[in-house]
C-alpha positions as CSV (number, residue, x, y, z in Angstrom):
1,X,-19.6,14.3,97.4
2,X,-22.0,12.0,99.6
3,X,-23.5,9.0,98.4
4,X,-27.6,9.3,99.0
5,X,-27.6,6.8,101.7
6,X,-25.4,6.5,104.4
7,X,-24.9,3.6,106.7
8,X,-25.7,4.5,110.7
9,X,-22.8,2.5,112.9
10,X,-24.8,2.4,116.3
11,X,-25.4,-1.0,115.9
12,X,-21.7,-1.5,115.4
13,X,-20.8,-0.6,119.2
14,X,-24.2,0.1,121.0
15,X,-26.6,-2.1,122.3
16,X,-28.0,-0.1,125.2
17,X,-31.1,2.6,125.8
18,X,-31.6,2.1,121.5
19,X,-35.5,2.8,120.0
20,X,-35.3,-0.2,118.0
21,X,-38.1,-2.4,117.2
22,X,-36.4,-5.7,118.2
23,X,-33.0,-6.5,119.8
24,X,-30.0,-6.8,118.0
25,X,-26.6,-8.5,118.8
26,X,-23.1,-6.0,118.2
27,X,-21.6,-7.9,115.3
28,X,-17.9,-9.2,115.2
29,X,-15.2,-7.8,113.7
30,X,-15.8,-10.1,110.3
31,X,-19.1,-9.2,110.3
32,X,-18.6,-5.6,109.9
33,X,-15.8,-6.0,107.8
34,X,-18.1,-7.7,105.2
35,X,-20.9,-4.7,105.7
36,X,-18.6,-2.1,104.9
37,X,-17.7,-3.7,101.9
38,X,-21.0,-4.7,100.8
39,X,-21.9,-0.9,101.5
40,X,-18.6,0.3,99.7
41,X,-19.8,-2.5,96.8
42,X,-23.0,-0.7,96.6
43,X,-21.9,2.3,96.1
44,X,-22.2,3.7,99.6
45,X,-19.5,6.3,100.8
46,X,-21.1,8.0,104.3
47,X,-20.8,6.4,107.3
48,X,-22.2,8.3,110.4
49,X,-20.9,7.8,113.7
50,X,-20.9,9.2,117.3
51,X,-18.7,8.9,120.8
52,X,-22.5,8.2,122.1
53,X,-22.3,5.2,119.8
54,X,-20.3,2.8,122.3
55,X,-17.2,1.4,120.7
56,X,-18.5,2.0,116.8
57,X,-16.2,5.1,116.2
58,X,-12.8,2.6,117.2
59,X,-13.6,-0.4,115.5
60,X,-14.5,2.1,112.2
61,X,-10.9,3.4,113.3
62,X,-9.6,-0.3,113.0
63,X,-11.8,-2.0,110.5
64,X,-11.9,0.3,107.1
65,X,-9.7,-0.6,104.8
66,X,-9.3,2.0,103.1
67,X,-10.0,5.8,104.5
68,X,-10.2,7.7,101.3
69,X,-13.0,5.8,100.2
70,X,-14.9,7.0,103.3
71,X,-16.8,10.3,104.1
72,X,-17.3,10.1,107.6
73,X,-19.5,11.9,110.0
74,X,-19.2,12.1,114.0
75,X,-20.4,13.9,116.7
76,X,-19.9,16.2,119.7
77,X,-21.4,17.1,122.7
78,X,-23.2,13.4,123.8
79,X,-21.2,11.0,126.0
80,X,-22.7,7.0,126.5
81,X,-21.3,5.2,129.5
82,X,-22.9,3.4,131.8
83,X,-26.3,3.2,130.0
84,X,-26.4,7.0,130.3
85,X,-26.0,9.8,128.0
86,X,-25.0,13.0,129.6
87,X,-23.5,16.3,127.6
88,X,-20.8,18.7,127.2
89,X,-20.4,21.5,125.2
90,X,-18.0,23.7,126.4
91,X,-14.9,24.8,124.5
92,X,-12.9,22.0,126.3
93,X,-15.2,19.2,126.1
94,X,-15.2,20.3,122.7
95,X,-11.9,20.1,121.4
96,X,-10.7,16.8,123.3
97,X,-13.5,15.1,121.8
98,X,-12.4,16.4,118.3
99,X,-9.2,14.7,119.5
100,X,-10.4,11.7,120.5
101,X,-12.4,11.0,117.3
102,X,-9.7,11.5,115.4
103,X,-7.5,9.0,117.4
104,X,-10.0,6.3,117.4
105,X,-11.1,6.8,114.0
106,X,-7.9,6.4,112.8
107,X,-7.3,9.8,111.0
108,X,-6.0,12.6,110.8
109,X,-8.8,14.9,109.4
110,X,-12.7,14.7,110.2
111,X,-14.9,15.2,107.3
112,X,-17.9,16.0,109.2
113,X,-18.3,17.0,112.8
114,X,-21.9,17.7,114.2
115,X,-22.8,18.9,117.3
116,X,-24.8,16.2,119.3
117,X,-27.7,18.1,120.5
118,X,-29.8,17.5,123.8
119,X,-33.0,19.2,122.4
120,X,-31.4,23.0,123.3
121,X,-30.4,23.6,120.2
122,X,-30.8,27.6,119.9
123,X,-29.0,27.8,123.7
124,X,-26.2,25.0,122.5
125,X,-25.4,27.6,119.3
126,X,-25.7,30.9,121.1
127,X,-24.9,30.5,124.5
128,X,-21.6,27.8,124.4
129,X,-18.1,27.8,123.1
130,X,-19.3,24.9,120.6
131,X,-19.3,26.2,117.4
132,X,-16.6,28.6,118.0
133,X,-14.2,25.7,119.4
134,X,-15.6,23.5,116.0
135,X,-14.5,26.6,113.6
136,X,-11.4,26.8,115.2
137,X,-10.3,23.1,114.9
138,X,-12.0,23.6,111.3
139,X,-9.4,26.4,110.1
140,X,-6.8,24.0,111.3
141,X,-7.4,21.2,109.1
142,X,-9.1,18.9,111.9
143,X,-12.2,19.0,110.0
144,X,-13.6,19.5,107.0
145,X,-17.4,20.9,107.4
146,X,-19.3,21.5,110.9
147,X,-22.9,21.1,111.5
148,X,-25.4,20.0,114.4
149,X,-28.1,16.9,114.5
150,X,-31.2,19.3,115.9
151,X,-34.2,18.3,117.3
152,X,-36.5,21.8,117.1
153,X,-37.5,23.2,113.9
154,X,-36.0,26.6,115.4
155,X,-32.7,25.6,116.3
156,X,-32.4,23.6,113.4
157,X,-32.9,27.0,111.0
158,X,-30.4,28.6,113.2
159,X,-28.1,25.6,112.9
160,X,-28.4,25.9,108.8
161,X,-28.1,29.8,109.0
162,X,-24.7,29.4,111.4
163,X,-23.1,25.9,109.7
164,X,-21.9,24.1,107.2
165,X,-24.4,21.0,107.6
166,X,-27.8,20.5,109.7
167,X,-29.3,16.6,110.7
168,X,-32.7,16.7,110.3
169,X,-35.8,14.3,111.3
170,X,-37.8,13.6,108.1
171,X,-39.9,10.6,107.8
172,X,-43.4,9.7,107.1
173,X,-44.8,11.2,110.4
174,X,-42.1,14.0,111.1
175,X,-40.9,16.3,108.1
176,X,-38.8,19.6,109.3
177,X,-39.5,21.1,106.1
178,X,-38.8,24.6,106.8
179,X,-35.0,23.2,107.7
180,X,-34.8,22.0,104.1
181,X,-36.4,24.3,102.4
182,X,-34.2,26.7,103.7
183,X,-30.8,24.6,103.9
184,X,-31.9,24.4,99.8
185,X,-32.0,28.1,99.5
186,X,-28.8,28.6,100.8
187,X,-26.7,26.0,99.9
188,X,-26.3,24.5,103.0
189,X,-25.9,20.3,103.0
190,X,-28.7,18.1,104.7
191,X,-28.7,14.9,106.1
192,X,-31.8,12.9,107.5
193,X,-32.0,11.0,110.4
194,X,-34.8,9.0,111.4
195,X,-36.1,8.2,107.9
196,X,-37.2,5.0,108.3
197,X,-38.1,6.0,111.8
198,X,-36.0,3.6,114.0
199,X,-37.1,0.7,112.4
200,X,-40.5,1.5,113.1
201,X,-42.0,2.6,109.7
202,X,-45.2,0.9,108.0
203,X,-43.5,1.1,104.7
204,X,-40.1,1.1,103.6
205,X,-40.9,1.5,99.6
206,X,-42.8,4.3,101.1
207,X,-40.4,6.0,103.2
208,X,-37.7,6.0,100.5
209,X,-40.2,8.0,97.7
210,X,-40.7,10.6,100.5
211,X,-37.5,11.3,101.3
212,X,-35.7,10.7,97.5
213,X,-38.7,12.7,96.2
214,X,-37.8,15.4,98.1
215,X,-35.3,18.3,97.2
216,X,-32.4,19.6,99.1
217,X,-31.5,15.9,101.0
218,X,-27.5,15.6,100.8
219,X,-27.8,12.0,102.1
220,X,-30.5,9.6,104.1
221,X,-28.6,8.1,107.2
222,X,-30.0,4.4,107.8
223,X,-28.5,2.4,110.4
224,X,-28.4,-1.3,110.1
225,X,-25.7,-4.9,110.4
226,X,-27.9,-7.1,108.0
227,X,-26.7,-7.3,104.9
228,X,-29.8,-8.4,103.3
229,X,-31.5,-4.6,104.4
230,X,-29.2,-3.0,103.2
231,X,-28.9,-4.3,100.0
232,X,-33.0,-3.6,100.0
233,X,-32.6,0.0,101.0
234,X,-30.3,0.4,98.5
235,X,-32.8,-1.2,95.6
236,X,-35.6,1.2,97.2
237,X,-33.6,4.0,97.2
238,X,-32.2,4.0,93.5
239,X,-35.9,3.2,92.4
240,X,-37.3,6.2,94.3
241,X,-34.0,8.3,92.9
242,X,-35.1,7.1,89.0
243,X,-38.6,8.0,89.4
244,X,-37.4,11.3,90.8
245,X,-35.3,12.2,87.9
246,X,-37.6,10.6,85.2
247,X,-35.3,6.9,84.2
């Protein structure tokens, strides 16, 4: 069970080649250690995380507290160093970063592992040892559920037709509907990315009613290290949830 909003950690260990609005300073240790409990405190339990994401996925590997309180997401496939991103999805690749997240996060089981996609989705899930290398660290106990952060509304079908989970864009400019409505069909979990667009969208109150007012969302991924906007997208999110279900 995932909480409706998730906290993104970019911010916690990336500061480099990001599409926010204004710049940002990494916070300390202290400071995320009083995030994460103010998100815990609120009732948040998914954190999503990435290798791409600088130094985020050790210092969540240092800094919770407590892991059973925690779903956590991370990635494959994207690598950050040096201001680049570049990406790997062969069978080897594959696995050592399965083996590295779960050293630097601290664990030893992954709840959820998405594949990191460079806008290939379709040739990522047909044409690489990905998702095979993913099922096979999945059957032994490595991880927990498997699923890919797409960019095209093709691959991200295919994604929710082949996987456990599928990352979606929905926001007020960008909805991959036919991704949800068919993740919904089937069963298949669904997290949003990019629902408050980066920082970039005209309304927040809005953004929330969209994506709480619309069926089949596991969980809304919104990055941010001040406390006082998160404890706003929480208040905007339950509101949009209690119109939703009538209280």
């Amino acid at each position: 069970m995932v909480s409706a909003l998730g906290l993104g950690t970019v911010k916690f260990g990336r500061d480099q080649s990001v599409k926010y609005p204004s710049q940002f300073t990494i916070p300390d240790d202290g400071e995320v250690i009083n995030l994460l409990a103010l998100a815990n405190s609120e009732g948040i339990n998914l954190l999503d995380t990435a290798p791409a994401y600088g130094t985020s996925e050790e210092r969540l590997g240092k800094l919770l507290s407590n892991r059973k309180d925690w779903v956590i997401v991370t990635k494959t496939g994207e690598e950050f160093e040096q201001g680049q991103s570049s990406f790997n999805f062969s069978s080897s690749h594959t696995r050592a970063s399965i083996e590295r997240s779960l050293k630097r996060l601290n664990t030893d089981y992954l709840d959820i592992v998405l594949i990191h996609s460079d806008g290939n989705d379709e040739d990522i899930l047909n044409n690489t040892d990905c998702v095979a290398t993913l099922r096979q660290c999945q059957q032994q106990g490595m991880i927990r559920a498997i699923g890919m952060s797409t960019k095209t509304i093709s691959g991200g079908l295919l994604a929710a037709s082949m996987l456990d989970i599928v990352m979606i864009t929905y926001n007020l400019e960008q909805q991959d509907q036919a991704v949800l409505d068919y993740a919904r069909k089937n069963n298949k979990g669904v997290l949003v990315k990019k629902g408050l667009m980066s920082g970039h969208a005209g309304s927040i109150e809005d953004s929330m009613a969209l994506l709480f007012g619309s069926e089949g969302i596991s969980s809304v991924i919104v990055g941010t290290i001040n406390p006082a906007h998160l404890r706003e997208n929480v208040k905007l999110a339950k509101a949009a949830l209690g119109k939703m279900s009538g209280n």
